[in-house]
C-alpha positions as CSV (number, residue, x, y, z in Angstrom):
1,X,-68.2,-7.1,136.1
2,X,-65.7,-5.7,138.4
3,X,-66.3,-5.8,142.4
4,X,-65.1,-2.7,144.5
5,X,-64.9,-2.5,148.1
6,X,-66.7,0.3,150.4
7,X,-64.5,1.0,153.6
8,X,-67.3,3.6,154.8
9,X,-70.9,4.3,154.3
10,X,-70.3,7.7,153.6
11,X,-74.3,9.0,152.8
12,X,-73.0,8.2,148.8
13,X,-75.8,7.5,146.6
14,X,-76.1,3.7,146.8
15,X,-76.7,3.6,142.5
16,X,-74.7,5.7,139.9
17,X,-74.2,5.5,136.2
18,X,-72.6,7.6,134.2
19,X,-72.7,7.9,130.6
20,X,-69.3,9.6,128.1
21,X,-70.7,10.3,124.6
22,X,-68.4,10.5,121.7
23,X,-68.8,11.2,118.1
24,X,-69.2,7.5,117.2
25,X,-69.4,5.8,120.3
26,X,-70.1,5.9,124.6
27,X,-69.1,4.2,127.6
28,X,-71.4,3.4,129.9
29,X,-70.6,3.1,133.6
30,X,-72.8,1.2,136.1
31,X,-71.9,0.8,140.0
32,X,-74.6,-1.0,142.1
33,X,-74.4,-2.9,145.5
34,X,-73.3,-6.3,145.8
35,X,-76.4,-8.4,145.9
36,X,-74.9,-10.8,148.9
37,X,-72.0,-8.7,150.2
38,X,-72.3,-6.2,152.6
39,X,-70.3,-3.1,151.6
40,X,-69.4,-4.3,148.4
41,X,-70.1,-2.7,144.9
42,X,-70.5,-4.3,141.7
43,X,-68.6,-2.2,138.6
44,X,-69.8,-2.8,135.2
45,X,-68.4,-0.7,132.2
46,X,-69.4,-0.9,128.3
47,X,-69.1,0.6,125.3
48,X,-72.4,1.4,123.1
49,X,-72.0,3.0,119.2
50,X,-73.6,6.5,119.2
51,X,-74.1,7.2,115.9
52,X,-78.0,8.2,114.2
53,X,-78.1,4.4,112.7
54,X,-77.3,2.9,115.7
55,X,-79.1,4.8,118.2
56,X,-82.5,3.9,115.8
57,X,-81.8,0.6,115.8
C-alpha cells in the first residue's frame, strides 16, 4: 500500500474507490484513512481479470 499525505480537510469524502474496466482486465483503486495517522491516507491499487470466466469464478 502506498501512504499519501492530506495538507487540508477539505469536506472530501473520507473513502473512495474507483474501478477502470478493460476488455480483459481492471484496476481497482482504494484510498482510505490512515488507521493511526491523522491526516494521512492509505493508497492501494490492483489489477483484477475482467473477463466472463473470471468474473464467475
Amino acid at each position: 500500500m502506498e501512504e499519501t499525505r492530506e495538507d487540508q480537510d477539505d469536506g472530501a469524502v473520507a473513502r473512495v474507490a474507483a474501478i477502470d474496466i478493460a476488455k480483459a482486465s481492471g484496476v481497482v483503486c482504494m484510498r482510505l484513512p490512515h488507521e493511526r495517522i491523522e491526516g494521512r491516507r492509505v493508497q492501494e491499487v490492483w489489477t483484477v481479470a475482467s473477463t466472463t470466466n473470471a468474473v464467475m469464478e
